[in-house]
PyMOL Python script that loads the backbone (N, CA, C, O; Angstrom):
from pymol import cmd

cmd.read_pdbstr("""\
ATOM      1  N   UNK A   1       0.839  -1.175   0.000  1.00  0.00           N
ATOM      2  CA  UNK A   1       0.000   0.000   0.000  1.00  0.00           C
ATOM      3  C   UNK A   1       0.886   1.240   0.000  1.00  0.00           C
ATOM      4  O   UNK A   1       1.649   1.397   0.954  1.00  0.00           O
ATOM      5  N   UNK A   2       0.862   1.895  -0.722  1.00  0.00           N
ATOM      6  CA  UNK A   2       1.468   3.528  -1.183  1.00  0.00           C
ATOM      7  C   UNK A   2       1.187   3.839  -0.031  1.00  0.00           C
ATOM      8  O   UNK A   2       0.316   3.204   0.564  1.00  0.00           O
ATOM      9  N   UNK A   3       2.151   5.366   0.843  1.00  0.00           N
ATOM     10  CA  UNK A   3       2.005   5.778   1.770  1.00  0.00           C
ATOM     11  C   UNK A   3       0.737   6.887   1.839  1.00  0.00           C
ATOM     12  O   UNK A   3       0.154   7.109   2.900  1.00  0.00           O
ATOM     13  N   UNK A   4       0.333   7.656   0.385  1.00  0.00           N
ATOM     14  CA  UNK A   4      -0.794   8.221   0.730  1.00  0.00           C
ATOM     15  C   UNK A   4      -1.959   7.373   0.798  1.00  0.00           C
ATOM     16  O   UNK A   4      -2.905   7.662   1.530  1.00  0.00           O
ATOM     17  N   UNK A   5      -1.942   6.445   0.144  1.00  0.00           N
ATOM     18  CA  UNK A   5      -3.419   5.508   0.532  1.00  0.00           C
ATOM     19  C   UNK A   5      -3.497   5.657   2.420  1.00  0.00           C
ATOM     20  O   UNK A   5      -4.477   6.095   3.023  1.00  0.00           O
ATOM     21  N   UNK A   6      -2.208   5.170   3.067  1.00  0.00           N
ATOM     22  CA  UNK A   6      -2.089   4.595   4.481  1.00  0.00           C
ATOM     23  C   UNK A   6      -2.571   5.935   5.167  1.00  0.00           C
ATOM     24  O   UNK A   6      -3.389   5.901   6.086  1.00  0.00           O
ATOM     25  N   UNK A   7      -1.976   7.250   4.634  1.00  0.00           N
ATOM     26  CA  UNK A   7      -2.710   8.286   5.529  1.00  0.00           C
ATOM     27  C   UNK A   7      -3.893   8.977   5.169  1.00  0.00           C
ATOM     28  O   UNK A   7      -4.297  10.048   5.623  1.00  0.00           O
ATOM     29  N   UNK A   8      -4.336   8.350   4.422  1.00  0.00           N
ATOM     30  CA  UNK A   8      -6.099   8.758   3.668  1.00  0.00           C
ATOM     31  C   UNK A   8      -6.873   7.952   5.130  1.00  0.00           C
ATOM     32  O   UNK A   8      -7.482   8.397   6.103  1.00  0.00           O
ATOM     33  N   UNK A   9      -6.516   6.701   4.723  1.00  0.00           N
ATOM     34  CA  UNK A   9      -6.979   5.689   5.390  1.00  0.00           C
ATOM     35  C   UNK A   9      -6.645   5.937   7.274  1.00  0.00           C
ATOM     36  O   UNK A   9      -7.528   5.615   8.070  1.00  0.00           O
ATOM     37  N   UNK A  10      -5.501   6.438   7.700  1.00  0.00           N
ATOM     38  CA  UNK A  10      -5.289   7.021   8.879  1.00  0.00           C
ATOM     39  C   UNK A  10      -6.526   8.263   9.319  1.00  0.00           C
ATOM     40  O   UNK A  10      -7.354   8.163  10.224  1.00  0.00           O
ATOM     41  N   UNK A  11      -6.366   9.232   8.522  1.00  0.00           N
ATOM     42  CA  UNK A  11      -7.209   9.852   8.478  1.00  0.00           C
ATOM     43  C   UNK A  11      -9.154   9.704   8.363  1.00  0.00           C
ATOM     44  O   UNK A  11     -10.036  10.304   8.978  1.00  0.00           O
ATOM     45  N   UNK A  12      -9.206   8.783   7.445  1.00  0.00           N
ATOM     46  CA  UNK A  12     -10.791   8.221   7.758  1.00  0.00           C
ATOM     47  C   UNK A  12     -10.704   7.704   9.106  1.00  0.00           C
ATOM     48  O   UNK A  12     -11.486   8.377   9.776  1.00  0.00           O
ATOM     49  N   UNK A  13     -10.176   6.898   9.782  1.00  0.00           N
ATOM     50  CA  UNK A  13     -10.385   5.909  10.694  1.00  0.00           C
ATOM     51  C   UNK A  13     -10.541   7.011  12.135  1.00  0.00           C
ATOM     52  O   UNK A  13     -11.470   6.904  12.936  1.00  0.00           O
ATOM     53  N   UNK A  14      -9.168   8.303  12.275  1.00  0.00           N
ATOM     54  CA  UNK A  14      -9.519   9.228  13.101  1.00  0.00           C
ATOM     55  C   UNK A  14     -10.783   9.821  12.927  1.00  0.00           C
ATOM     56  O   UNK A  14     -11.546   9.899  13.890  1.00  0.00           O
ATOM     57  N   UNK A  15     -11.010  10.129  12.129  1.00  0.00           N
ATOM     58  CA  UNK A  15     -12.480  11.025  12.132  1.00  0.00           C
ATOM     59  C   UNK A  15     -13.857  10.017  12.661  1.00  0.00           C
ATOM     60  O   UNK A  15     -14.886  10.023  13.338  1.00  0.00           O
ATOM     61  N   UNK A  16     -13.118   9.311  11.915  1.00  0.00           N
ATOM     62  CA  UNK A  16     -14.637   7.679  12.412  1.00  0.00           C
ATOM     63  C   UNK A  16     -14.584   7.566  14.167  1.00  0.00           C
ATOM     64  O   UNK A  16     -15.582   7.502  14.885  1.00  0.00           O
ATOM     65  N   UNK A  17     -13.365   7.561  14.562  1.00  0.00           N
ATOM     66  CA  UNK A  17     -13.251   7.014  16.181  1.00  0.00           C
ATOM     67  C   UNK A  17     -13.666   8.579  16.766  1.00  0.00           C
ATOM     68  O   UNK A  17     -13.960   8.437  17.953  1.00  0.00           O
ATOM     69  N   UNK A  18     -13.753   9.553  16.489  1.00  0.00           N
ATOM     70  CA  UNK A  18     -13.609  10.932  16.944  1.00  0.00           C
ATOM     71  C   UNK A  18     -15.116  11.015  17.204  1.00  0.00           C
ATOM     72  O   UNK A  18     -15.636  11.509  18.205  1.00  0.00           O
ATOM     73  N   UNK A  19     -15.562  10.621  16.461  1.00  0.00           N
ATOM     74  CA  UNK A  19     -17.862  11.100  16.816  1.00  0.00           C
ATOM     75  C   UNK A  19     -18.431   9.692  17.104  1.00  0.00           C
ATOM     76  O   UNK A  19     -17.834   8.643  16.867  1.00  0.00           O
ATOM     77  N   UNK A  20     -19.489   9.789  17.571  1.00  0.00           N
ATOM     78  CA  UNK A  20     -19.971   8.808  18.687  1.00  0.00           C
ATOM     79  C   UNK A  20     -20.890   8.701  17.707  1.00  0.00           C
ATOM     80  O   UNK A  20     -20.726   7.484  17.625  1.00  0.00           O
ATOM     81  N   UNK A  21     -21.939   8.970  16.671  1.00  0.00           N
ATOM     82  CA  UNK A  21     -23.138   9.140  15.724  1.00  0.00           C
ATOM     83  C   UNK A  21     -22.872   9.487  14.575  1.00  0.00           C
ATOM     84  O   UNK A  21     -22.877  10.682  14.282  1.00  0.00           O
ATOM     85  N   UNK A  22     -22.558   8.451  13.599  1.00  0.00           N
ATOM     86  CA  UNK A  22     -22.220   8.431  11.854  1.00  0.00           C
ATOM     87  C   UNK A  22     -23.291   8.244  11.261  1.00  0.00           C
ATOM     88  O   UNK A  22     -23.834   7.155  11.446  1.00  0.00           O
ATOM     89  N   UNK A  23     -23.986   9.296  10.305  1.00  0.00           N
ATOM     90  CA  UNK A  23     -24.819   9.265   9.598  1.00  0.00           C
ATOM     91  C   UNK A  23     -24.305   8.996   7.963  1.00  0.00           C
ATOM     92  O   UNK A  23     -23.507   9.766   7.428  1.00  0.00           O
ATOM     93  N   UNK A  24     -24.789   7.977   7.361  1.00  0.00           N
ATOM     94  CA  UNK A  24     -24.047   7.416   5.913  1.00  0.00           C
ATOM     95  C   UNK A  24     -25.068   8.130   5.082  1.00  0.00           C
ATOM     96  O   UNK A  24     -26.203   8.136   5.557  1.00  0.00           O
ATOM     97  N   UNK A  25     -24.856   8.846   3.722  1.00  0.00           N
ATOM     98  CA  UNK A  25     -25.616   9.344   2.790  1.00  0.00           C
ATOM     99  C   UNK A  25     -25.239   8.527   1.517  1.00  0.00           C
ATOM    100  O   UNK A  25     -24.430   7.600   1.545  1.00  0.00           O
ATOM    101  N   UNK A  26     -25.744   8.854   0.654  1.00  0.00           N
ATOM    102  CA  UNK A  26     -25.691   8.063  -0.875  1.00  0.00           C
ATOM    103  C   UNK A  26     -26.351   9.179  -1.685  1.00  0.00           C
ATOM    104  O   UNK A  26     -27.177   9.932  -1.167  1.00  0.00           O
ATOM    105  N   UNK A  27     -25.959   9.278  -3.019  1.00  0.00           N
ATOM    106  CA  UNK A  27     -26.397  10.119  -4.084  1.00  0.00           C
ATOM    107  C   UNK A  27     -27.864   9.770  -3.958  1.00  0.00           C
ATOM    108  O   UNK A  27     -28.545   8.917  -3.391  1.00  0.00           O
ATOM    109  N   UNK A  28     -28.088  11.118  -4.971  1.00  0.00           N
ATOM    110  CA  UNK A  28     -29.934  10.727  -5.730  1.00  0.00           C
ATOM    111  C   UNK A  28     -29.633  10.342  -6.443  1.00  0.00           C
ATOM    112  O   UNK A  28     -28.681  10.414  -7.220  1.00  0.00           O
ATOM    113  N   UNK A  29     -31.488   9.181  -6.099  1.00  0.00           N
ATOM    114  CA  UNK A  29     -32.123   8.846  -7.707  1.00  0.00           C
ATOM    115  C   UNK A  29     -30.707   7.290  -7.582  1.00  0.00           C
ATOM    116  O   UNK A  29     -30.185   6.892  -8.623  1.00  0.00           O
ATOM    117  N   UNK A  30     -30.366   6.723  -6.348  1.00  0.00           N
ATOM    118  CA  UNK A  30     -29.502   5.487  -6.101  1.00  0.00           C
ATOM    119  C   UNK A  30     -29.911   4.483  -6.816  1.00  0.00           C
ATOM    120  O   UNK A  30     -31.037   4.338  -7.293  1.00  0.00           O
ATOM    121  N   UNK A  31     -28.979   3.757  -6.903  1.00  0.00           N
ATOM    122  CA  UNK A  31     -28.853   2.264  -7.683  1.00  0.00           C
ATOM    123  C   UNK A  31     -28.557   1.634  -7.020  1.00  0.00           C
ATOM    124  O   UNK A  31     -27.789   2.120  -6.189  1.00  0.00           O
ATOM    125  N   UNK A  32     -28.860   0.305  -6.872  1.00  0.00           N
ATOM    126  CA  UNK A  32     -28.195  -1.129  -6.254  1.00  0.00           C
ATOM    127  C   UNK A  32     -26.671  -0.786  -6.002  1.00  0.00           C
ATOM    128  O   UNK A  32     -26.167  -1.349  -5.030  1.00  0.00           O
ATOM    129  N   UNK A  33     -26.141  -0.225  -6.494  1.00  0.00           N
ATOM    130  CA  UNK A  33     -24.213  -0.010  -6.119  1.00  0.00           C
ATOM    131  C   UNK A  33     -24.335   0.996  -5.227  1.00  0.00           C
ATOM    132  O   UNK A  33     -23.702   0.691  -4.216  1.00  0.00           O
ATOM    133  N   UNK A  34     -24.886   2.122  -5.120  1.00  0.00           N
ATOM    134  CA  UNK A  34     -25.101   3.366  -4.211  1.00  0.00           C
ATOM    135  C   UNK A  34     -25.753   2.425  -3.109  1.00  0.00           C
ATOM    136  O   UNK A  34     -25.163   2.103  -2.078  1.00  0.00           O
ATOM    137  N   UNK A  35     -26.982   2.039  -3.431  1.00  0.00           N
ATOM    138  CA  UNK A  35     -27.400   2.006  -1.535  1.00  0.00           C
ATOM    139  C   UNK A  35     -26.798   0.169  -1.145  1.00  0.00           C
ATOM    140  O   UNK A  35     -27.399  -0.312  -0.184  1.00  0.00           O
ATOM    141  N   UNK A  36     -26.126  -0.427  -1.556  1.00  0.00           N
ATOM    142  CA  UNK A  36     -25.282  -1.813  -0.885  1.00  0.00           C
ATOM    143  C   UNK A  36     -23.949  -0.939  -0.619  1.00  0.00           C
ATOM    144  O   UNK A  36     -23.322  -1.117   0.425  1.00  0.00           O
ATOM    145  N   UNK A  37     -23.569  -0.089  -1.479  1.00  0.00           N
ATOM    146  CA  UNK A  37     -21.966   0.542  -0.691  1.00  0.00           C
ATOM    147  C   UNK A  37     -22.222   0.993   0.676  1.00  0.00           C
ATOM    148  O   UNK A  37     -21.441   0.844   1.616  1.00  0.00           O
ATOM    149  N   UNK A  38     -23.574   1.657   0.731  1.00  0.00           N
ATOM    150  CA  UNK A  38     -23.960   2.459   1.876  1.00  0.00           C
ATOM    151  C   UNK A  38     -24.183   1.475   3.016  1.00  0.00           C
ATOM    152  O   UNK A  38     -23.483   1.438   4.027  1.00  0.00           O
ATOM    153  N   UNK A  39     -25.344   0.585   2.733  1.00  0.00           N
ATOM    154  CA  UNK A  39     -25.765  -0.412   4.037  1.00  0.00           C
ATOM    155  C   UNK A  39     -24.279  -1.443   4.122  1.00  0.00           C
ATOM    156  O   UNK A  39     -23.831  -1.881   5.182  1.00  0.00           O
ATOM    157  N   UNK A  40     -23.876  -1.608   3.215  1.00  0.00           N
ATOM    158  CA  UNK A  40     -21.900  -2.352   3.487  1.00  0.00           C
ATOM    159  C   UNK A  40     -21.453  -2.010   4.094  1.00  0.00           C
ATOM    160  O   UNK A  40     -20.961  -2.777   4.922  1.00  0.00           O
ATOM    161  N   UNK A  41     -21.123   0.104   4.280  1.00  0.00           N
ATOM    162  CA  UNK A  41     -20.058   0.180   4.875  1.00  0.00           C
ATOM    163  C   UNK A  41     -20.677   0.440   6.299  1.00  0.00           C
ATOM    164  O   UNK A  41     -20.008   0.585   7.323  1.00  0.00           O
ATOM    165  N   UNK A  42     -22.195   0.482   6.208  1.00  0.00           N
ATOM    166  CA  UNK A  42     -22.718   0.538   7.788  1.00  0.00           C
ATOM    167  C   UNK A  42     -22.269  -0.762   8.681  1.00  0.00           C
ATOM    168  O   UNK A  42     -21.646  -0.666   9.738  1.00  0.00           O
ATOM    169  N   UNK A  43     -22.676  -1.955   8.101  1.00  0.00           N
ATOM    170  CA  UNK A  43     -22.401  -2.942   8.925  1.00  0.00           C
ATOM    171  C   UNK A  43     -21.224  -3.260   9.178  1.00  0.00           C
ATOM    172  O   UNK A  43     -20.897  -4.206   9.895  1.00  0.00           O
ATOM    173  N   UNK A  44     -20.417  -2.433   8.563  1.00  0.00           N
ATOM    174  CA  UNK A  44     -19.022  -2.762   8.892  1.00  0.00           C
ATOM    175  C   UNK A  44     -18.640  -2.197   9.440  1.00  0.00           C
ATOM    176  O   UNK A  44     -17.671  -2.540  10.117  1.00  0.00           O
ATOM    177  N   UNK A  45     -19.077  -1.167   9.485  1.00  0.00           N
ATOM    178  CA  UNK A  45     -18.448  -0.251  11.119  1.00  0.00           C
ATOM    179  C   UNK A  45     -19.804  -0.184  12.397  1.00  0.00           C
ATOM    180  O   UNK A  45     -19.612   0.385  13.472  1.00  0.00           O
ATOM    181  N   UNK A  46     -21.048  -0.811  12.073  1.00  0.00           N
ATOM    182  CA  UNK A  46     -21.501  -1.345  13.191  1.00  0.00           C
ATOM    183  C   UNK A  46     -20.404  -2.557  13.974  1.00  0.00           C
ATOM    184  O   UNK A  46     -20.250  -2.510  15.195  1.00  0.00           O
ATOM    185  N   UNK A  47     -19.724  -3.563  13.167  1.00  0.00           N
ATOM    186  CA  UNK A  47     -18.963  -4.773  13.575  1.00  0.00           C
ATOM    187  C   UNK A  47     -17.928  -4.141  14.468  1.00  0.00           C
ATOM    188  O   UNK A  47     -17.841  -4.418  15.664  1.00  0.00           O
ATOM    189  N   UNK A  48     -16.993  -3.114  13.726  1.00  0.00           N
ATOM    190  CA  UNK A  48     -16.224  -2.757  14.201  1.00  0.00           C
ATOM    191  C   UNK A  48     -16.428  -1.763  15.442  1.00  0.00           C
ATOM    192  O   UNK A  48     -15.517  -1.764  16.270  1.00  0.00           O
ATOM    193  N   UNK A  49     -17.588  -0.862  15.678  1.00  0.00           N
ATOM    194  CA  UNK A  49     -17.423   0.395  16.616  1.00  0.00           C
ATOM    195  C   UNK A  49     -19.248  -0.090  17.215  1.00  0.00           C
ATOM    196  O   UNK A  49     -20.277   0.569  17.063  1.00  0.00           O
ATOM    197  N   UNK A  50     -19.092  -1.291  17.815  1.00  0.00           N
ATOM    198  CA  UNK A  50     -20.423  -1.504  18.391  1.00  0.00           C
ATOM    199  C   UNK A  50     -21.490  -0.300  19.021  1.00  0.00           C
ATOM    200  O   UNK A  50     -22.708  -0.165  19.138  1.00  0.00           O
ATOM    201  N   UNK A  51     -19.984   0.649  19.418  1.00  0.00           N
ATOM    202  CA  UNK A  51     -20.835   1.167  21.036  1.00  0.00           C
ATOM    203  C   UNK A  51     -20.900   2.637  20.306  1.00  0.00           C
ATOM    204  O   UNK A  51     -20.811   3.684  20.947  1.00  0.00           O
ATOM    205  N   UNK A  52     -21.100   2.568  18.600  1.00  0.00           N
ATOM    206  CA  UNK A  52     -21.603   3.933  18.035  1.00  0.00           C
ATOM    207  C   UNK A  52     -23.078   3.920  17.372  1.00  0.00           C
ATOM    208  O   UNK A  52     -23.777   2.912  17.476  1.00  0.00           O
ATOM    209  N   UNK A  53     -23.398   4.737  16.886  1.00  0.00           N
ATOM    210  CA  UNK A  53     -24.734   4.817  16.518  1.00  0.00           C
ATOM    211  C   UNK A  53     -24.688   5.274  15.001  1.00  0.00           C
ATOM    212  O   UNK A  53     -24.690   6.404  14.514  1.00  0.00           O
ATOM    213  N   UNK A  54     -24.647   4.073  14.442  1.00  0.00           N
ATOM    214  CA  UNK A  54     -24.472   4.235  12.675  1.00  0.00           C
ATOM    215  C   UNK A  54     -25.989   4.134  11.975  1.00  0.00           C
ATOM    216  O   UNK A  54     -26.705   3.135  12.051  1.00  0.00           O
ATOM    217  N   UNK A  55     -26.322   5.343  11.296  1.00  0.00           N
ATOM    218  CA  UNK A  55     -27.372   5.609  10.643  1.00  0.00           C
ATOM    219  C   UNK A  55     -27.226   5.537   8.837  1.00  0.00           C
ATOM    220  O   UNK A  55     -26.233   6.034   8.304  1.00  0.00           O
ATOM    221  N   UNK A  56     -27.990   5.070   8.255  1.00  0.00           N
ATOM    222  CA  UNK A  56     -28.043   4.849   6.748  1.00  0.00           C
ATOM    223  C   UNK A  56     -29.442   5.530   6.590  1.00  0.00           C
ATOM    224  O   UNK A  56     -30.434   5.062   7.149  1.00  0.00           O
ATOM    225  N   UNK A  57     -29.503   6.992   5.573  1.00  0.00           N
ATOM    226  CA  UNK A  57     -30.504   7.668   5.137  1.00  0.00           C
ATOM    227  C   UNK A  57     -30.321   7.923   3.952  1.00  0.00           C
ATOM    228  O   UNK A  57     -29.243   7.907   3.357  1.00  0.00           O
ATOM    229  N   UNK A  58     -31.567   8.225   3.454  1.00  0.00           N
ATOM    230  CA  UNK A  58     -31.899   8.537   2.152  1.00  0.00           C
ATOM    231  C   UNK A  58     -33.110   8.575   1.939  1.00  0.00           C
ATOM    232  O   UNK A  58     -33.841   8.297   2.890  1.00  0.00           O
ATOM    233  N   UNK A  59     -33.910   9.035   0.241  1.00  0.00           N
ATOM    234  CA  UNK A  59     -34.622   8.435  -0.088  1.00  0.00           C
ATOM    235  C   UNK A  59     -35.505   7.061  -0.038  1.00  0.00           C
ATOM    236  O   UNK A  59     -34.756   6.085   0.012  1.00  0.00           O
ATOM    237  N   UNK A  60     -36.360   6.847  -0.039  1.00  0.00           N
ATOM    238  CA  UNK A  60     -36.973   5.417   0.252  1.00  0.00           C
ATOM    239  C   UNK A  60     -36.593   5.171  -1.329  1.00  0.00           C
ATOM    240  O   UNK A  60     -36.465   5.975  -2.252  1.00  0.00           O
ATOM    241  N   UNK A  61     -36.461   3.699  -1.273  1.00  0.00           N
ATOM    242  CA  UNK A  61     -36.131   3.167  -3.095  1.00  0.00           C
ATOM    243  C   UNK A  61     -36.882   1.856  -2.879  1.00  0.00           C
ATOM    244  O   UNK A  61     -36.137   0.922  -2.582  1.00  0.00           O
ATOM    245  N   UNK A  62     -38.167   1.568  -2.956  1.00  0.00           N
ATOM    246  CA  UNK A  62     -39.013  -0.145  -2.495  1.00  0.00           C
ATOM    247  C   UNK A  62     -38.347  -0.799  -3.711  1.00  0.00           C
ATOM    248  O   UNK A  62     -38.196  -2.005  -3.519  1.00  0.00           O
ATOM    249  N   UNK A  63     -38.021  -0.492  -4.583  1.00  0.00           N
ATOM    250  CA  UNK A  63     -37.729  -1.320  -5.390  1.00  0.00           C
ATOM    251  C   UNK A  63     -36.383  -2.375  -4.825  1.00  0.00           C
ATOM    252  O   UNK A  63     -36.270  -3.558  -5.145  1.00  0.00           O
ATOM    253  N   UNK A  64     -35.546  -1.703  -4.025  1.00  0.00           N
ATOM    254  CA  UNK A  64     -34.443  -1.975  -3.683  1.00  0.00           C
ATOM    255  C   UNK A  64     -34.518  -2.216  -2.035  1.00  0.00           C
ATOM    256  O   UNK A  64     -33.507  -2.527  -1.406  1.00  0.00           O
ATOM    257  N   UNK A  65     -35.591  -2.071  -1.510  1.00  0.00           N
ATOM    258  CA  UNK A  65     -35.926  -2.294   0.195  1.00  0.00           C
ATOM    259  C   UNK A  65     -35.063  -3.947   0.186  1.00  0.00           C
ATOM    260  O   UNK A  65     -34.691  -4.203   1.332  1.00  0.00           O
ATOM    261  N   UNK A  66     -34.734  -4.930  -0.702  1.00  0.00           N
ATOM    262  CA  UNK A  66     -34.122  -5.627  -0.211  1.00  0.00           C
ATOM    263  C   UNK A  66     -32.332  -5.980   0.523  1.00  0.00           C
ATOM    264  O   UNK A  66     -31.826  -6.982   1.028  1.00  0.00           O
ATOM    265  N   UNK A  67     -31.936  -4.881   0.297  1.00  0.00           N
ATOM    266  CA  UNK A  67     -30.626  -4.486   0.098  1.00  0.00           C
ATOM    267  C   UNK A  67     -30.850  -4.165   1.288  1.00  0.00           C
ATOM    268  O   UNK A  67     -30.304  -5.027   1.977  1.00  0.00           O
ATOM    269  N   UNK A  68     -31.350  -3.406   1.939  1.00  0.00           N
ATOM    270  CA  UNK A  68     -31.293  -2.949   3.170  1.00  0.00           C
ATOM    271  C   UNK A  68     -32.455  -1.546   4.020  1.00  0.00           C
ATOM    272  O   UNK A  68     -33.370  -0.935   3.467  1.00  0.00           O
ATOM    273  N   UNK A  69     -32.032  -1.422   5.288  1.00  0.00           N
ATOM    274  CA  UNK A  69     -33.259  -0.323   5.435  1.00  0.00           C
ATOM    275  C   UNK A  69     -32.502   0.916   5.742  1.00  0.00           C
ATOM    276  O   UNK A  69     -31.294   1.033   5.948  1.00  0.00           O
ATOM    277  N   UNK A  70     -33.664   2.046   5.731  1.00  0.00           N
ATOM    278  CA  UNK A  70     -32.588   3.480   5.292  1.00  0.00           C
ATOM    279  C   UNK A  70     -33.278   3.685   6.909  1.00  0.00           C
ATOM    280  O   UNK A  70     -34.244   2.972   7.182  1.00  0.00           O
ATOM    281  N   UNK A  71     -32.757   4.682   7.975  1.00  0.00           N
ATOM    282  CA  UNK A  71     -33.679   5.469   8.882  1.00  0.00           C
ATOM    283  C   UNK A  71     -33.940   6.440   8.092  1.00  0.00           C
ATOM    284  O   UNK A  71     -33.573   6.741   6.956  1.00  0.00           O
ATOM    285  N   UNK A  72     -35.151   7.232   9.433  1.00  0.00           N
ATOM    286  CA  UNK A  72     -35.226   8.632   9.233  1.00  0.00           C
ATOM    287  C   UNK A  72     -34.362   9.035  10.666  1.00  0.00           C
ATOM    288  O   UNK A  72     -34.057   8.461  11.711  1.00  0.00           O
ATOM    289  N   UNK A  73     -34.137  10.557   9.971  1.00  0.00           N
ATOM    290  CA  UNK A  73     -33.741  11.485  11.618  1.00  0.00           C
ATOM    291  C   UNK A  73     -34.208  12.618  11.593  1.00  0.00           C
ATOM    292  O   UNK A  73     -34.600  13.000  10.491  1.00  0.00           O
ATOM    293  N   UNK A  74     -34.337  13.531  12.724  1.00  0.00           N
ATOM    294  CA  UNK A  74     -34.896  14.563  13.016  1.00  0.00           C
ATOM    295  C   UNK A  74     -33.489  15.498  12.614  1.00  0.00           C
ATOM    296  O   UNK A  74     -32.500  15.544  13.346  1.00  0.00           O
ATOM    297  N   UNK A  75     -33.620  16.286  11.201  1.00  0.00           N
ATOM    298  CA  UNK A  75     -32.617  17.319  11.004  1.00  0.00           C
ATOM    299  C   UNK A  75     -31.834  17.991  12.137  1.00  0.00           C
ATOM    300  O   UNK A  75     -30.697  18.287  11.769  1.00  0.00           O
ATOM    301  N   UNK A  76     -32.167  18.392  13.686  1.00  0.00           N
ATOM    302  CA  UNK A  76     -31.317  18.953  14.884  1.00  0.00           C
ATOM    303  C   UNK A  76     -30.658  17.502  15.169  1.00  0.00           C
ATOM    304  O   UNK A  76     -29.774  17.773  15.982  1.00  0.00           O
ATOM    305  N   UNK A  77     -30.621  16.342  14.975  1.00  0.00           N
ATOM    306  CA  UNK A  77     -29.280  15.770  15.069  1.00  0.00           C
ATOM    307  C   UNK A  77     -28.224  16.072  14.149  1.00  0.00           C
ATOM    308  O   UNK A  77     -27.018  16.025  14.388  1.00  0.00           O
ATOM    309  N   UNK A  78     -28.680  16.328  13.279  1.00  0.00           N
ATOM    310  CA  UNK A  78     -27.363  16.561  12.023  1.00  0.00           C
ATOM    311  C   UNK A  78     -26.887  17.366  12.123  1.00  0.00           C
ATOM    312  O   UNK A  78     -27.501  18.377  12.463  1.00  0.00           O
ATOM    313  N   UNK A  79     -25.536  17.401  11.890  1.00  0.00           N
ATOM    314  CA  UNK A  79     -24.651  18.578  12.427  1.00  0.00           C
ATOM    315  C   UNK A  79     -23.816  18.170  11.029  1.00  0.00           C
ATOM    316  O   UNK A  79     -23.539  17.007  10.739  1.00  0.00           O
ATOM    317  N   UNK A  80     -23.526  19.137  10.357  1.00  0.00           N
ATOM    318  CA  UNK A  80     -22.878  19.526   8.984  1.00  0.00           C
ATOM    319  C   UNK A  80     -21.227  19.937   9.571  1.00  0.00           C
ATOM    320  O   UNK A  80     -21.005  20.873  10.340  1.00  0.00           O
ATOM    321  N   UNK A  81     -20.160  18.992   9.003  1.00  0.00           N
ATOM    322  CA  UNK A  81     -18.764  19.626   9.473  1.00  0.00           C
ATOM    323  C   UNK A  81     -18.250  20.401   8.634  1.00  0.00           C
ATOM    324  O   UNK A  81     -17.176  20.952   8.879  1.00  0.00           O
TER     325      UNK A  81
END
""", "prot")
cmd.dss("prot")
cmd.show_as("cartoon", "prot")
cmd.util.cbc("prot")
cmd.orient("prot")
C-alpha cells in the first residue's frame, strides 16, 4: 500500500473514532451499487465500533428495500462539518 493511501486511510479511521453518531448518505435517484456501498459500509463499522450509533438515510427506493433499510432522523441531530 502507497504511503498516501495509508494516511487517507489514517485519516478516515480518526475522524470515524472521533464522533460517537455516523450518519451514511448516498447520491440521488440510487442504484443497487449506491445504496449496498452504503448499508456495506454501515455494517461494517456497526462490527467494528459496536458502542456507536451508525445511521443509513436517504430516499426510500421499495424497489431496492431488499438491500437494506434506510432510517429517518430529526434534522437537529445533524450537524454539517
Amino acid at each position: 500500500m502507497k504511503k498516501d493511501n495509508e494516511a487517507v486511510i489514517h485519516e478516515i479511521l480518526k475522524t470515524i473514532e472521533k464522533y460517537q453518531t455516523i450518519i451514511i448518505h448516498r447520491h440521488k435517484d440510487a442504484d443497487p451499487d449506491a445504496i449496498g456501498s452504503q448499508i456495506g459500509l454501515a455494517q461494517a463499522l456497526r462490527v467494528s465500533y459496536p458502542q456507536k450509533n451508525i445511521y443509513t438515510v436517504g430516499k426510500d427506493e421499495p424497489l431496492f428495500d431488499w438491500i437494506g433499510p434506510m432510517q429517518m432522523l430529526l434534522i437537529k441531530y445533524i450537524r454539517i462539518l
